[in-house]
C-alpha positions as CSV (number, residue, x, y, z in Angstrom):
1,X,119.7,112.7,98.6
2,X,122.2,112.0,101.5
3,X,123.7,109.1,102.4
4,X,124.1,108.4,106.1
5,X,127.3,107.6,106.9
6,X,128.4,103.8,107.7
7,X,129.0,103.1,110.8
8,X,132.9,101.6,112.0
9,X,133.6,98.1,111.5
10,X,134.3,96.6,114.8
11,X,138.0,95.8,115.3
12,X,139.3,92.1,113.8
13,X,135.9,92.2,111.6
14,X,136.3,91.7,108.0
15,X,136.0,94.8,105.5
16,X,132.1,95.0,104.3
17,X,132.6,95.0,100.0
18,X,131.4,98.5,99.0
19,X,127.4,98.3,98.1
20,X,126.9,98.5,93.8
21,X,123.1,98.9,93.4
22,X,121.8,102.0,92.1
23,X,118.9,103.8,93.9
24,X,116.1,102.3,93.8
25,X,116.9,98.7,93.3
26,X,116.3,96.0,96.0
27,X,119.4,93.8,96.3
28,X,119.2,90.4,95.0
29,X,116.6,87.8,96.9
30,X,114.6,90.2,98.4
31,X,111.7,90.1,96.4
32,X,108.0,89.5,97.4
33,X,107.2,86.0,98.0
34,X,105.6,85.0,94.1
35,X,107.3,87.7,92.4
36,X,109.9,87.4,89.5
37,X,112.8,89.1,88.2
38,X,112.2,89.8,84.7
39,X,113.7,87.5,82.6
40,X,113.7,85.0,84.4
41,X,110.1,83.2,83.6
42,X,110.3,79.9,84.0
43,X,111.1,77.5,80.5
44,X,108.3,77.3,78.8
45,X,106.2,80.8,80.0
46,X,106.3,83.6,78.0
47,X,106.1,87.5,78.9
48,X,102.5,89.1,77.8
49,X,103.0,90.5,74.1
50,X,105.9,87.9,73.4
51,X,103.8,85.3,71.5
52,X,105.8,83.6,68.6
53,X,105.0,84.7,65.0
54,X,101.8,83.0,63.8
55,X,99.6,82.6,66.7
56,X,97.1,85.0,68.4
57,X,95.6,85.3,71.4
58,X,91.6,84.1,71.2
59,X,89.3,86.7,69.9
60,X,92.4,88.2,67.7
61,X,91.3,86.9,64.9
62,X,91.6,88.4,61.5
63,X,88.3,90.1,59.9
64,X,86.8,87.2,58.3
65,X,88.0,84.6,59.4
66,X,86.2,81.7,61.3
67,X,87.1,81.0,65.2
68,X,89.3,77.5,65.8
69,X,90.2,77.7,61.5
70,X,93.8,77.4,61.1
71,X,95.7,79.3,57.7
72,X,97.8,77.2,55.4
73,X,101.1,77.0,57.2
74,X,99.9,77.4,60.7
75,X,100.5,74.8,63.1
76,X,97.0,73.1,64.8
77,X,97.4,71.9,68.5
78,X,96.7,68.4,69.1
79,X,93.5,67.6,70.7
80,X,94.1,65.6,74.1
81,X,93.1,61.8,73.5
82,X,89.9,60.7,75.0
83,X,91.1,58.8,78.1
84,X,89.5,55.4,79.1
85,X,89.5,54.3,82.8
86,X,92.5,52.5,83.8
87,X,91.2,48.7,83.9
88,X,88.5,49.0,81.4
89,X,87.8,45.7,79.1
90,X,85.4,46.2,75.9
91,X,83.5,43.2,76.5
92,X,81.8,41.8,73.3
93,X,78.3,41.6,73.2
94,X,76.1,39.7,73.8
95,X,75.0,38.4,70.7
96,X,78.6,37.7,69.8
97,X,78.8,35.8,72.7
98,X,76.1,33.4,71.8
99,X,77.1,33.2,68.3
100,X,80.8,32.1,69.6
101,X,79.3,29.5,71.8
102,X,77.5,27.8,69.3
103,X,79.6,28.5,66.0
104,X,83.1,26.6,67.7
105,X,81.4,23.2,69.0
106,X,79.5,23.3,65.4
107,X,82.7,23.4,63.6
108,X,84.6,20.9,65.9
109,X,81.2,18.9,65.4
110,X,81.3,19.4,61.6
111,X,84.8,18.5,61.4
112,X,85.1,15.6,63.5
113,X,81.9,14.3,61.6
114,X,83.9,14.5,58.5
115,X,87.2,12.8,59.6
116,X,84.5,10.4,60.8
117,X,83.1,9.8,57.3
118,X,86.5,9.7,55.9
119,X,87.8,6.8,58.0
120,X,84.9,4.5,56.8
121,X,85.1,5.1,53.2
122,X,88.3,5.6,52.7
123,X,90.5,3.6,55.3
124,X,88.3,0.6,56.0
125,X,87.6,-1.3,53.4
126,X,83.4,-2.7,52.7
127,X,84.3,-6.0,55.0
128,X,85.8,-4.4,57.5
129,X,83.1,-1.6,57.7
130,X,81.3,-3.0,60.6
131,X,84.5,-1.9,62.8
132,X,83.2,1.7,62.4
133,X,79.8,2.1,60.6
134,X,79.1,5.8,59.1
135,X,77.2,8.2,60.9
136,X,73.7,8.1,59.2
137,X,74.1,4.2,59.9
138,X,74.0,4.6,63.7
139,X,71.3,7.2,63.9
140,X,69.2,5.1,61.5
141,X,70.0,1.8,62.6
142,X,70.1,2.9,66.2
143,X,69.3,6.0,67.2
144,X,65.6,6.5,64.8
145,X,65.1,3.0,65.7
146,X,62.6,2.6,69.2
147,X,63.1,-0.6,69.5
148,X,67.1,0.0,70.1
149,X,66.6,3.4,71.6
150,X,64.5,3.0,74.4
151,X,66.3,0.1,76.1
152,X,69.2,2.8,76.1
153,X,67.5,5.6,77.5
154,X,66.2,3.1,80.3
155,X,69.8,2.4,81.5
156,X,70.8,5.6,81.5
157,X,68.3,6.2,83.5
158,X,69.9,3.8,85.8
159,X,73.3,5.2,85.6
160,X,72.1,8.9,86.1
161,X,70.4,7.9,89.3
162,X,73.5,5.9,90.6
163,X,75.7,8.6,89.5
164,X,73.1,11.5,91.5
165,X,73.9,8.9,95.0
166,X,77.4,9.0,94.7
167,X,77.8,12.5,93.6
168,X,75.8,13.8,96.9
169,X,77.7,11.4,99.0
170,X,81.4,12.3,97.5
171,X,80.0,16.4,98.3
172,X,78.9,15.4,101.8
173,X,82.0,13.3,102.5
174,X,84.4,15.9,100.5
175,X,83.7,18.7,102.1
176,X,83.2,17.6,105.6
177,X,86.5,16.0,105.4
178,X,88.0,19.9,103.9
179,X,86.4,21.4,106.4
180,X,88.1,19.0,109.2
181,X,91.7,19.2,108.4
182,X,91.0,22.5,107.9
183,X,90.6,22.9,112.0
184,X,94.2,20.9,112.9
185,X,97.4,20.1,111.2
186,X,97.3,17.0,112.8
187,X,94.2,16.3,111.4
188,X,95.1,17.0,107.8
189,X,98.1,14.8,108.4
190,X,96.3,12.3,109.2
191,X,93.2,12.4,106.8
192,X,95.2,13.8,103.5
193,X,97.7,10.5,102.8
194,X,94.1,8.6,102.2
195,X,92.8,11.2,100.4
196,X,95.5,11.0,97.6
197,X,95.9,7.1,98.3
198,X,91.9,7.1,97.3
199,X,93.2,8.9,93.7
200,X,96.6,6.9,92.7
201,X,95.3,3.7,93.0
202,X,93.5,2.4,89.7
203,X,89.9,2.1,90.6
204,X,90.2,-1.4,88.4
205,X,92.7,-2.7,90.1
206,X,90.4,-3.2,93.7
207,X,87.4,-3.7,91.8
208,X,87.5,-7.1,92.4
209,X,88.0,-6.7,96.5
210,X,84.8,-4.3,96.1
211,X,82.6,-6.9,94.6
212,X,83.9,-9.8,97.7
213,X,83.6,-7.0,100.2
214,X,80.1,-5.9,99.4
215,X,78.2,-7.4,96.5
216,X,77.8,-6.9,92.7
217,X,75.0,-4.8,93.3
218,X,73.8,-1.2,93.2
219,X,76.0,-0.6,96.5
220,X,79.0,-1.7,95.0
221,X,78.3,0.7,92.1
222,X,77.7,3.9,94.2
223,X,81.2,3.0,96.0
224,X,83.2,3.3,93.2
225,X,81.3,6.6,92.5
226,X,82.4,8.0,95.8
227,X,86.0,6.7,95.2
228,X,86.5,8.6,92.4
229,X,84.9,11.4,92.6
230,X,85.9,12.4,96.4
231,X,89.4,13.7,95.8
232,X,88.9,16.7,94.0
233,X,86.1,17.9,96.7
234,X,88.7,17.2,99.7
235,X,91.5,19.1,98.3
236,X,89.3,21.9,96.5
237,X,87.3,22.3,99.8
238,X,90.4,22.6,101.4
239,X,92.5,24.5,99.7
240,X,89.2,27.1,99.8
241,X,89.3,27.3,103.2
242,X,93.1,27.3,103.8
243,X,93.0,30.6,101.4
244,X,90.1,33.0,103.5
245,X,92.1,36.6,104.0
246,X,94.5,36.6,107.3
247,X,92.6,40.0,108.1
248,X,88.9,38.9,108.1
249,X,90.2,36.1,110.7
250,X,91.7,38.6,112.7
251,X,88.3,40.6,112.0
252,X,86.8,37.6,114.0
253,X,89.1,37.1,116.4
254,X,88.8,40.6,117.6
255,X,84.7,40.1,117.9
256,X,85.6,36.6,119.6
257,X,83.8,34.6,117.1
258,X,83.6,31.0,117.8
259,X,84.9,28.2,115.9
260,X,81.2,27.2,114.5
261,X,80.5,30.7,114.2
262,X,84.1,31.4,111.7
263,X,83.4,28.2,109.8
264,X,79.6,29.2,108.7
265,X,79.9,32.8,108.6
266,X,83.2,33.4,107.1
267,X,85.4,30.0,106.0
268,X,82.8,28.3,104.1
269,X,81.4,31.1,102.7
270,X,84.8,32.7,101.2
271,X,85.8,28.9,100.1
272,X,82.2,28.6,97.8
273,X,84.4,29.3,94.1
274,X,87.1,26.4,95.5
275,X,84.2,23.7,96.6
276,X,82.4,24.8,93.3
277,X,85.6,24.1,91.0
278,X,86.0,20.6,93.0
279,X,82.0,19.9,92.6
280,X,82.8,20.7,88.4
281,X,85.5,18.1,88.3
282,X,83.8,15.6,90.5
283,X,80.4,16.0,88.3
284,X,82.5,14.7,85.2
285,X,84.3,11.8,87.3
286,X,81.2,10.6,88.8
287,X,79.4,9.8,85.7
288,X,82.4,7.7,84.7
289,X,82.4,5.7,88.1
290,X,79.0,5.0,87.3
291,X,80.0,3.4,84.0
292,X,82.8,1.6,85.3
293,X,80.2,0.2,87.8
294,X,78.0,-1.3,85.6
295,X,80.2,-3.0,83.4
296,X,81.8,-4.8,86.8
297,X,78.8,-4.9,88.7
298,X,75.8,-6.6,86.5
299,X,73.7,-7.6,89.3
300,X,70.5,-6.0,89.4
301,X,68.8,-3.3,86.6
302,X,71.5,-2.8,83.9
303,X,72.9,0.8,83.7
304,X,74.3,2.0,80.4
305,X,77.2,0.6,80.8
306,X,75.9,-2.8,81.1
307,X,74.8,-2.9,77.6
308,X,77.8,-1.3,76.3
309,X,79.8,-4.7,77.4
310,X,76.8,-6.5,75.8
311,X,77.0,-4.5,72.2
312,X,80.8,-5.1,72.5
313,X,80.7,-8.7,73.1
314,X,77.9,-9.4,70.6
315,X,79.5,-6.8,67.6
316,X,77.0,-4.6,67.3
317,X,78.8,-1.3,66.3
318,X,76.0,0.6,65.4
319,X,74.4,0.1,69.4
320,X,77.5,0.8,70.8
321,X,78.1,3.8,69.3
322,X,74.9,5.5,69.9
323,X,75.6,4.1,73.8
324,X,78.3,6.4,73.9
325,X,77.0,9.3,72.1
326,X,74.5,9.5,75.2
327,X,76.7,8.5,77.7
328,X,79.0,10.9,76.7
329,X,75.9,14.0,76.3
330,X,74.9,13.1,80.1
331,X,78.8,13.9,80.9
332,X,78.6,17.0,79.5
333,X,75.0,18.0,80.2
334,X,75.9,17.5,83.9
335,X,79.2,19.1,84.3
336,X,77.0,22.2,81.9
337,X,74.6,22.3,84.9
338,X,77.2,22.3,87.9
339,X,79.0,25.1,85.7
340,X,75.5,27.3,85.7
341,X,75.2,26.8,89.3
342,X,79.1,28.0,90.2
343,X,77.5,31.2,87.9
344,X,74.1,31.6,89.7
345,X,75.8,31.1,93.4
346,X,79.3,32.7,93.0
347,X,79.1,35.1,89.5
348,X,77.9,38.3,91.6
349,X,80.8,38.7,93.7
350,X,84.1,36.4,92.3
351,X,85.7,35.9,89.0
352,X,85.2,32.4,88.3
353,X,82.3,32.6,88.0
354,X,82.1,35.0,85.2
355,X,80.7,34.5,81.7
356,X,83.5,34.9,79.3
């Protein structure tokens, strides 16, 4: 084969370095796009027929032997982990759900029953007794008695209706006044400093100016109702509405939505788990203005905590006792129901409302 011969280097041009490659080599880096040297695989790859000692491609087994059966000595690849998707919670079930929600209070129940007992027998000597009877003393003396039970049941009655006013009046007034200083700063600085004005002072302490200003009746009663149980709806309500996504506003904005039409269709909406939360605070509150308001107020039918002041005047322990063992299971049968509702209203769609 002949060479043809090199052309002259032009003049001032560097000498070109003789070529070295044999024929039929390509010089270095001209190889097909994909193709590789040999030898120089990438780490880990391994040239066809270069397997290491002791493992075999599939189908090479040995006569005999089973397919996926490892000898003694060989080396068995890990099988990939079963991957969970990111985020997932085992939730327990249903059952032990139930059995959790009744099993704790049981055991608080059982043990404060117990520390109960243990006071009266062992701390208080048999003259002093009366101070805290036993517990099978106030259900039989009181509770299993009619003649003591239904006088009870007929104030709290009473109370439970006061308390239903003042509750719907604190929700009307509480979240009206959220949704107002949610529509101007100069509003909420000017509504807000009564708002927490309404929660520092001691209900007590203007007790007296409520009674002058308006009676000892059933109005004076569902005042301090309202007084206490308004604050948490205000700043709940608020706060809700304060808290909507910056980007669903400007959503409305860009379909020229009107005030009204933001406030119904978006702000109040979004805000529901807030006012909910504040509704749940204020449930427990207003069943203890209610009390406070029949101890103070006396005038007209007696609520249960009219004849809590009476069985604590007159010493009877066992009365008393069973008075707050209701008053205390309408507490927590009404905050129960206002907790059920936040569920049933916002559950489907935001956290707090979940069942845990």
């Amino acid at each position: 084969m002949t060479r043809t011969a090199a052309s002259p280097a032009p003049a001032g041009a560097a000498p070109r370095p003789p070529r070295t490659d044999t024929p039929g080599t390509k010089p270095p880096g001209t190889d097909a796009p994909g193709t590789d040297a040999p030898g120089t695989e990438a780490p880990g790859t391994e040239a066809p027929g270069t397997e290491a000692p002791g493992t075999e491609a599939p189908g090479t087994e040995a006569p005999g032997t089973e397919p996926g059966r490892t000898e003694p000595g060989a080396t068995r690849a890990a099988r990939p982990a079963p991957v969970t998707p990111a985020g997932a919670v085992r939730r327990p079930s249903a059952a032990r759900r139930a059995l959790s929600a009744v099993a704790v209070p049981a055991l608080a129940l059982a043990l404060g029953i117990g520390v109960w007992y243990a006071v009266s027998y062992l701390l208080l000597d048999p003259a002093r007794r009366f101070l805290l009877p036993p517990p099978h003393q106030v259900v039989s003396r009181s509770l299993a008695d009619p003649t003591h039970l239904e006088p009870m049941l007929q104030a709290l009655g009473v109370t439970a209706r006061i308390a239903a006013i003042g509750f719907v009046l604190a929700a009307l007034i509480g979240v009206g006044a959220g949704a107002t200083m949610n529509q101007a700063r100069w509003i909420e600085r000017l509504v807000y400093p009564y708002a927490v004005m309404l929660q520092v002072i001691p209900v007590l302490a203007i007790v007296p100016l409520i009674g002058l200003w308006f009676g000892f009746g059933t109005g004076s009663r569902i005042i301090v109702c309202v007084m206490i149980a308004l604050f948490p709806v205000i700043t709940n309500t608020h706060f809700g509405l304060r808290s909507v996504d910056k980007g669903l506003h400007e959503l409305f904005t860009l379909g020229r939505a009107s005030r009204l039409s933001r406030l119904v269709r978006l702000e109040l909406p979004a805000a529901l788990p807030s006012v909910f939360t504040g509704m749940r605070i204020a449930s427990g509150q207003v069943v203890i203005g209610a009390i406070l308001g029949d101890m103070f107020f006396a005038k007209g039918e007696p609520g249960i905590g009219t004849l809590l002041d009476t069985y604590r005047a007159t010493l009877r322990s066992e009365d008393l006792i069973a008075a707050i063992a209701l008053a205390s299971l309408f507490g927590i049968a009404v905050y129960t129901l206002f907790t059920l509702a936040s569920q049933a209203v916002v559950g489907r769609w935001h956290s707090s409302g979940e069942r845990r």
